[in-house]
Each structure stands twice: as C-alpha cells, then as structure tokens.
C-alpha positions in Angstrom: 12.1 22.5 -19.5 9.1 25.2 -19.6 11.5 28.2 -20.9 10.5 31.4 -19.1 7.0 29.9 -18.0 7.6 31.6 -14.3 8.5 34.7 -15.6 8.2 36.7 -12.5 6.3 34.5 -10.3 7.4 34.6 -7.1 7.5 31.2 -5.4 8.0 29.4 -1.8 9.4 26.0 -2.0 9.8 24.0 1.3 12.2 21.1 1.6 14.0 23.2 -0.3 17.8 22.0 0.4 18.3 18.4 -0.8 16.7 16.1 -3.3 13.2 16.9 -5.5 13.1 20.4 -3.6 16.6 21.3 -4.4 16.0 20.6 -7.9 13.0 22.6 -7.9 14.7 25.8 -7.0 16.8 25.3 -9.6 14.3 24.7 -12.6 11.9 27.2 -10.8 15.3 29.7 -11.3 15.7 29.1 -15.0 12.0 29.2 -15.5 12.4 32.9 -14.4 10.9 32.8 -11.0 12.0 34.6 -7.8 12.3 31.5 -4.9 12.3 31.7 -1.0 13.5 28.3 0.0 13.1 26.9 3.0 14.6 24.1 5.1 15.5 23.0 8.2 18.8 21.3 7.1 20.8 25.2 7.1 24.0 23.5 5.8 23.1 22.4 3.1 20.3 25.2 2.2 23.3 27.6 2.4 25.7 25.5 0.3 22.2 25.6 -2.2 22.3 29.3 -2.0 26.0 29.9 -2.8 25.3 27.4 -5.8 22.5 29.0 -7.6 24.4 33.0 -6.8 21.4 34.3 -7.5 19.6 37.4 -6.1 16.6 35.9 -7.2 16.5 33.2 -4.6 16.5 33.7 -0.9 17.6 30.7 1.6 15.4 30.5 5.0 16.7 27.9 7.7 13.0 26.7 9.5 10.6 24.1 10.2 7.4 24.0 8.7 6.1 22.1 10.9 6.4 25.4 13.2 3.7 28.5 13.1 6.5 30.7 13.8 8.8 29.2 11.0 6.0 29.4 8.5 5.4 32.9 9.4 9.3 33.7 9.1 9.4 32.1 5.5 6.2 34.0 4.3 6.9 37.5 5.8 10.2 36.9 3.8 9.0 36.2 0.4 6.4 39.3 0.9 9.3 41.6 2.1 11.7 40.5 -0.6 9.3 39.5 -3.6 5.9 41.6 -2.4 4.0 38.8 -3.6 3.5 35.0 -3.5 1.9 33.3 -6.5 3.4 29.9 -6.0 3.5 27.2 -2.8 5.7 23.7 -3.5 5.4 21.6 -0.5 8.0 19.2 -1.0 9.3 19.2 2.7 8.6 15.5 4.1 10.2 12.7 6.3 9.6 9.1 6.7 10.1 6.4 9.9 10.3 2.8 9.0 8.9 0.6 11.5 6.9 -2.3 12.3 3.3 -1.1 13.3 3.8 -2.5 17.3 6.7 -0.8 17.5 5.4 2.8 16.1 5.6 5.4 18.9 3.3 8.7 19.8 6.4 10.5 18.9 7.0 9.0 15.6 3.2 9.4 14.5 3.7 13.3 15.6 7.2 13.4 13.8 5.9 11.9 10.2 2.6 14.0 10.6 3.9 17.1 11.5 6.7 16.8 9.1 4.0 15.7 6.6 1.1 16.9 6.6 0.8 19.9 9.6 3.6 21.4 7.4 1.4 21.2 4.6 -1.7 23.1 6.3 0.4 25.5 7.9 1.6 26.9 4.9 -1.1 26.7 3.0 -3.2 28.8 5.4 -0.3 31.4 5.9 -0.3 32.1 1.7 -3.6 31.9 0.7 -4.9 35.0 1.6 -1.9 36.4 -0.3 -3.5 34.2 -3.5 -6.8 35.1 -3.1 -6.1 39.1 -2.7 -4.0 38.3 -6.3 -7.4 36.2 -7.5 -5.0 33.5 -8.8 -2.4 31.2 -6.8 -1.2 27.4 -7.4 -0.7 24.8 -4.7 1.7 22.0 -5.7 1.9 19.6 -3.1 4.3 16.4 -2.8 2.4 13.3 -1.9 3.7 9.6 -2.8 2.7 6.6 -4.3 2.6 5.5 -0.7 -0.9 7.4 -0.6 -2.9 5.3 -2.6 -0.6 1.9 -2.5 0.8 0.4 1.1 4.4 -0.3 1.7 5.0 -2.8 4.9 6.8 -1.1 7.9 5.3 2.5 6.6 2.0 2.6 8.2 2.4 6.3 9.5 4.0 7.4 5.8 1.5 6.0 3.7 -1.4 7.5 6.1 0.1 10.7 6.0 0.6 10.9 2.3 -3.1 9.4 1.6 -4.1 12.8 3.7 -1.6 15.1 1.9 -3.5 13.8 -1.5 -6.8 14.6 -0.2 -5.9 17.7 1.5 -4.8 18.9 -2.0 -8.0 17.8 -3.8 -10.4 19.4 -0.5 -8.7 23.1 -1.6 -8.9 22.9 -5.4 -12.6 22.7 -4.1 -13.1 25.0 -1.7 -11.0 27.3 -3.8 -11.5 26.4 -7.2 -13.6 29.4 -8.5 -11.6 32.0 -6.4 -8.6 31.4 -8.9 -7.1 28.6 -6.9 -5.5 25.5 -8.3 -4.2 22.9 -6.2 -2.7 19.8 -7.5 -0.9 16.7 -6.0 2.4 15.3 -7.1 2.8 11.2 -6.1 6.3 10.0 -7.0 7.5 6.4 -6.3 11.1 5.3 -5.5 13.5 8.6 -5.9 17.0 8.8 -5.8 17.3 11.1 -2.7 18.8 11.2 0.7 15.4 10.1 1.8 14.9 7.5 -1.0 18.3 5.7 -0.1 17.7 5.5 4.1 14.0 4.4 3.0 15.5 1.6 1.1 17.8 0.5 3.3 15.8 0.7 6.7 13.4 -1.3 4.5 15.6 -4.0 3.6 16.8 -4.3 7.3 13.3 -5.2 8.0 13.6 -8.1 5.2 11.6 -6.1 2.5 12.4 -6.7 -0.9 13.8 -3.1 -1.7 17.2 -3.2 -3.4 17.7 -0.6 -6.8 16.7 -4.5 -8.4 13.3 -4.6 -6.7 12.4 -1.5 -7.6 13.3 -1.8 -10.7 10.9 -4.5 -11.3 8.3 -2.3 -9.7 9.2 0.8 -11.7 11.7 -0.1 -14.4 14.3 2.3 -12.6 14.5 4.8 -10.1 13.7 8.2 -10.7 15.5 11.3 -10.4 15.0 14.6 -8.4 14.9 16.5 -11.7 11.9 14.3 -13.1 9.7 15.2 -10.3 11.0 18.6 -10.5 9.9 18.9 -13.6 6.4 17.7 -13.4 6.2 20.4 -10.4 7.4 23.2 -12.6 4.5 22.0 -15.2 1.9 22.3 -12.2 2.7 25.6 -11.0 2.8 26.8 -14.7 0.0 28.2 -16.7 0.8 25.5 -19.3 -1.4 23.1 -17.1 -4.1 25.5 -16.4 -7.0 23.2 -16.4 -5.5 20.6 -14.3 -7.1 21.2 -10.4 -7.7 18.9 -7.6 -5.4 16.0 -9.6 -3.3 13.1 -8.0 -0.3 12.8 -10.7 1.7 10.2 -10.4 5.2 10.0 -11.4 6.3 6.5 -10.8 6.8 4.8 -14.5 3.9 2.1 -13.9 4.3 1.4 -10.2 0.7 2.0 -9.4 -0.3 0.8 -12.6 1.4 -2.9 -12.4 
C-alpha cells in the first residue's frame, strides 16, 4: 500500500458499502485520508462505519443517481472535511438480459446507476477542485467498455461511456489542475461479480470461476482494484490523465 500518500486529502467514495468501494474506504483510511462514503445499501454502509471506528470517515445512505442525494453527500464532506480533493465513483449495477427482452426501465436503471451517477457527481465537486486548482477523478468503468459480454448490451454501453466520459474531463480540465482517470476491472469477486456470474450462466454463457479463469487466470479481488484506485488518486501517478487502466490479468489482452 501507498503509506500516508492521502495524508489529509479529503475524499468522496460512492458505492461505498460492499465490494471494490468498501475496500477503498478502507485503504483510502490507512492512506491517511478523511472519507464520506456513500451508498444506497444503509445496512451495510452502517455495519462499514462501525467497522473502520473512525472519526475520519463519515457514512451517507443515498443514491447518486439522485440530484438531491448527490447534493446531500457533497454538502457533507464540505461541512465535515471543508474540502474535497478526491471523487471515486465506484457506485454501479448491472441487468443481464437478452437484448429483446431489455426494458425502458432497465436501460434507465443501468444508466442512471452507471453513468447519470457519474455526471452528477462530478458536476457537484468540481467547482470545489477547481477553486483548490487541483482535484482527481477516479472513475470505475469495466472491461465490459471496450470488450462485449452477451446478455450485457445496456452494461457494456454504459461502461464504454463512463470510459469516455473520464477521458472528455481530463481534457476539458486538464490544465486547470484536473486529472481524471478510468479504472476497467474484469471479473471481481463481489456481490455484484457473483449475481453477474450466475444470471450469466442461467442464460447458457460460459461463466463459472473455471471460465473465467481461462479468460483471466483467476478472479480478482476488491482489494486489487482498490489499490490501483488509491494509486490514481495519489500524487504518485501524477502524470497519468485521461487513461483507461485496466485491471483484468490479460483478459483484454488474450
């Protein structure tokens, strides 16, 4: 781990109670940051927040897909922590489903859940980062963004845009102290990873932990894509703006 390399950074991580963003908090933590976490599961955000017992990290039950939320969770982090240096959009959901049988609803679920969350709260902190003159987006896309999965037609679309949303504001924002990078993991071991998996396999995809591991040697862990997020919001990877890094042990390489 990057020992200390938050010191005093104050950060927002969405999806913040189970899987990668859970084990963001927690590295974010050690690395000497200040966290407001935010997610709509409460029970398990709350069970996060008696874990870590630490003043240093505040627990805010929303959806980021919602203006309101979003405003909730940054109006927190600038009451408690007067600053925001740091974004980690990690929040996300999937629906697994043959194309003809996609709905309106589920295209606005996986979108909003996606990718709306994504511009909402990147428009409510970014005046905050460009008052500072420095801020860092780190954004969680997927493999699914630049490879297709059957039965995922709205999740890979959504995560293609996430990617290019990410590179679009280390443009914009590139010489106003802005960096903005994109985080693309393949198979995790999650909540989300495991119902992906197995909706996929009711469909008659190839997607046991076998499959994948044929695709990526193993699957990954929460705390390997946490990691890589805690080197992208650290100064450590200063020069790095506008990247797609993928952490999938050759899966889009094969």
């Amino acid at each position: 781990m990057l020992k200390r390399a938050l010191e005093n950074q104050v950060a927002i991580i969405t999806g913040a109670a189970n899987g990668c963003g859970r084990a963001a908090v927690k590295l974010f933590l050690e690395a000497g940051a200040r966290v407001v976490g935010a997610d709509l599961d409460r029970a398990s955000g709350e069970d996060l927040a008696r874990q870590v017992r630490d003043e240093r990290f505040v627990f805010v039950h929303a959806d980021v897909s919602k203006a309101d939320d979003v405003s909730r969770i940054v109006d927190t982090a600038r009451s408690r922590f007067h600053r925001i240096d740091i974004l980690h959009n990690q929040a996300g959901a999937i629906v697994v489903k043959p194309l003809l049988e996609l709905t309106e609803t589920d295209y606005e679920f996986v979108l909003d859940n996606n990718l709306r969350s994504v511009f909402l709260m990147t428009q409510a902190v970014l005046p905050d980062m460009l008052r500072q003159g420095r801020g860092v987006f780190v954004n969680t896309s997927s493999v699914s963004g630049s490879t297709a999965t059957p039965m995922e037609t709205i999740y890979c679309s959504s995560k293609a845009a996430v990617t290019q949303f990410t590179r679009a504001v280390a443009v914009e924002f590139r010489d106003k102290g802005i960096r903005a990078n994109a985080i693309c993991p393949g198979f995790v071991r999650t909540k989300h990873g495991e119902v992906e998996m197995e909706q996929l396999r009711k469909l008659g995809i190839n997607a046991s932990e076998r499959d994948i591991a044929a695709m990526q040697g193993r699957m990954c862990e929460p705390e390997e894509v946490a990691r890589v997020a805690l080197f992208l919001a650290s100064e450590d990877s200063g020069f790095i703006n506008g990247a797609e890094i993928p952490v999938d042990n050759t899966f889009t390489a094969i």
